[in-house]
N, C-alpha and C positions, 0 to 999 in steps of 0.2 A: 475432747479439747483439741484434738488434732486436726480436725475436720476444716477447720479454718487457713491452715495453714498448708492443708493439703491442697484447696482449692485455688488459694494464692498463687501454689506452684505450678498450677494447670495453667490458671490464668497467664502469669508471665511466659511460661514455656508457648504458647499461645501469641503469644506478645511479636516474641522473639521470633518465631515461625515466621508471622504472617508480614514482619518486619526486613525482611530478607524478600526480594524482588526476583521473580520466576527467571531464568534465565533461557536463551535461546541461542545454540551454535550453527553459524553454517557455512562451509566449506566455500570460499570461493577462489578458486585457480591455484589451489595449496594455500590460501590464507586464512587465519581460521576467523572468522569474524563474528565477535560475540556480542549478542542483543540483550541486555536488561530488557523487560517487558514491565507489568503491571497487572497485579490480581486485579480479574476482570477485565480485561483487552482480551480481544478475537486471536484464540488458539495463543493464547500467556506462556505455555509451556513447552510448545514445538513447532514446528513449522509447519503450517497446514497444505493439505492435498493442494488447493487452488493456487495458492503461492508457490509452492515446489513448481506446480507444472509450468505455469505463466514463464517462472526463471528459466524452465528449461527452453521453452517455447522461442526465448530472446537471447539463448546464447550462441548462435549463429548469427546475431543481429549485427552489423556494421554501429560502431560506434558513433552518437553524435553530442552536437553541443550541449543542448538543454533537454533536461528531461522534469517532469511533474510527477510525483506519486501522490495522487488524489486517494486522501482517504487511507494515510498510511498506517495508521496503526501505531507499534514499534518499531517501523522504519524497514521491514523484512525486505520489500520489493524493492526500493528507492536506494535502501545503503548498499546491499547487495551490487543495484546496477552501482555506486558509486565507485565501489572497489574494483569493480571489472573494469569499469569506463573510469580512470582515475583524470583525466582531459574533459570530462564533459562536467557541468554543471548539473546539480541534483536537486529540485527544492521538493520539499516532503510535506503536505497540510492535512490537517484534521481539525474537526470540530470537536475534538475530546482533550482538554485539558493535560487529562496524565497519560496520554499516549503525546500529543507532543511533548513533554516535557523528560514521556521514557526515549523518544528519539533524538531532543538534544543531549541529551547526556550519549547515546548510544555512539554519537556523532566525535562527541570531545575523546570517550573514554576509545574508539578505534579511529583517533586520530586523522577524521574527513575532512580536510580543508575543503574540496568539493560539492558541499553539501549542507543545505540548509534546510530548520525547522520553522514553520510557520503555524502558528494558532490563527483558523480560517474558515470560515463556513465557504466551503468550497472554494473558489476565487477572487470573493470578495474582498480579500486581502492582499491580495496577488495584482490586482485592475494594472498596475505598471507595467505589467511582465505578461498582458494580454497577449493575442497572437504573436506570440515568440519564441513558444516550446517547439522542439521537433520529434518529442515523445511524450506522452502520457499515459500512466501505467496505473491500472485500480484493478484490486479483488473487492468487488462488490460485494457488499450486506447482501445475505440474502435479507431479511426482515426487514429490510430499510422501508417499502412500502415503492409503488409505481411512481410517485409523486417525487419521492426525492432521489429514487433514480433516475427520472427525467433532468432534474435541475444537473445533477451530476454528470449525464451526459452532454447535458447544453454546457457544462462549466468545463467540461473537456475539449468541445468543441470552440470555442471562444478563448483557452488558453494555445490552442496549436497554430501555428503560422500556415498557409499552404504550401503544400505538400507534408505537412507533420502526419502522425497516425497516432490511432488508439489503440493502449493493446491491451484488453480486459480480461481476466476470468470474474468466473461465476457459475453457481450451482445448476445442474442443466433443465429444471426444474424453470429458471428465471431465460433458457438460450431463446426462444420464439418469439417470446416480449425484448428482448434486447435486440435482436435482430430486425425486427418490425419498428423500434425507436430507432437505433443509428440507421436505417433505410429512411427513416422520417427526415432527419438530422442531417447528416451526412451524403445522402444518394445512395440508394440501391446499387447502384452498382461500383460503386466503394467499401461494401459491409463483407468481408468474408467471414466462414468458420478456418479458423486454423486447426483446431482441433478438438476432438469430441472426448473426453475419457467417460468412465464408467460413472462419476460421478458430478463430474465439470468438465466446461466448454472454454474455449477459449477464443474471444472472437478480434476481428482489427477493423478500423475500420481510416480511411485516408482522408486528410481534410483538402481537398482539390478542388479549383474553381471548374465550374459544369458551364 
């Protein structure tokens, strides 16, 4: 006769678990700045290899106006720079519903005036604010497929003003096809590697008239 009752309490103890939203901390310049995520968003529970390094990659970077995180996820890379760069403007877009939704909340609850969410299939939603970034920042899908990494490249390049830059991770698996696209996109002799890790690359590439 218990069995019903024992199952109910699995059930709700279940409930409750998955009712509670993964959390995400990370230190920027003694500030501690904490991410709500979403079961099932890319690394929900920590801050991934790609993203750690990217940050590290751009914290000798000179601060500017605008910045884009394509593809943001929970907001890791975009609020991050917001809080370093608290003068520049930050818009953050994604095509997943509860990842923008975990990055406006992410926005209100560490108090970004800086910074905005957009629900966007790439730039589509953005057309205003075409050529007028002077950053754009993505950790690329690996699984996204060639196809919609192209678009995403071409939506990077079409949101930067010139002289803007790209400044991407991705798995190194994906670095000779990325290279070979922004050399398509951008000019060969704009695309560098910034850095190689064991497991991710980090690449830039500058939007400048040829």
């Amino acid at each position: 006769m218990s069995q019903p009752s024992l199952e109910q309490d699995h059930l709700s103890a279940l409930r409750t678990r998955l009712a509670s939203h993964p959390q995400v901390t990370v230190d920027v310049h003694g500030r501690r700045l904490l991410l709500r995520s979403r079961h099932g968003l890319f690394s929900a529970r920590s801050l991934d290899d790609g993203t750690d390094l990217l940050l590290r990659e751009l914290e000798a970077m000179t601060p500017v106006d605008r910045v884009l995180d394509l593809g943001c996820g929970y907001g890791a890379l975009g609020l991050t720079l917001a809080v370093r760069w608290p003068a520049s403007r930050v818009d953050l877009v994604d095509t997943d519903i509860r990842a923008v939704e975990a990055t406006a909340e992410n926005i209100t609850h560490n108090n970004l005036d800086n910074a905005t969410a957009t629900l966007s299939d790439g730039i589509s939603d953005l057309r205003q604010h075409a050529s007028t970034y002077d950053l754009v920042v993505s950790n690329l899908p690996a699984q996204a497929g060639n196809d919609a990494i192209d678009l995403l490249l071409l939506d990077a390049h079409d949101a930067l003003k010139d002289g803007g830059s790209l400044a991407l991770v991705a798995v190194n698996g994906l670095r000779r096809y990325l290279q070979r696209r922004l050399a398509d996109i951008f000019g060969k002799q704009h695309v560098r590697k910034v850095h190689q890790g064991p497991r991710h690359a980090v690449l830039e590439a500058a939007k400048l008239q040829t």
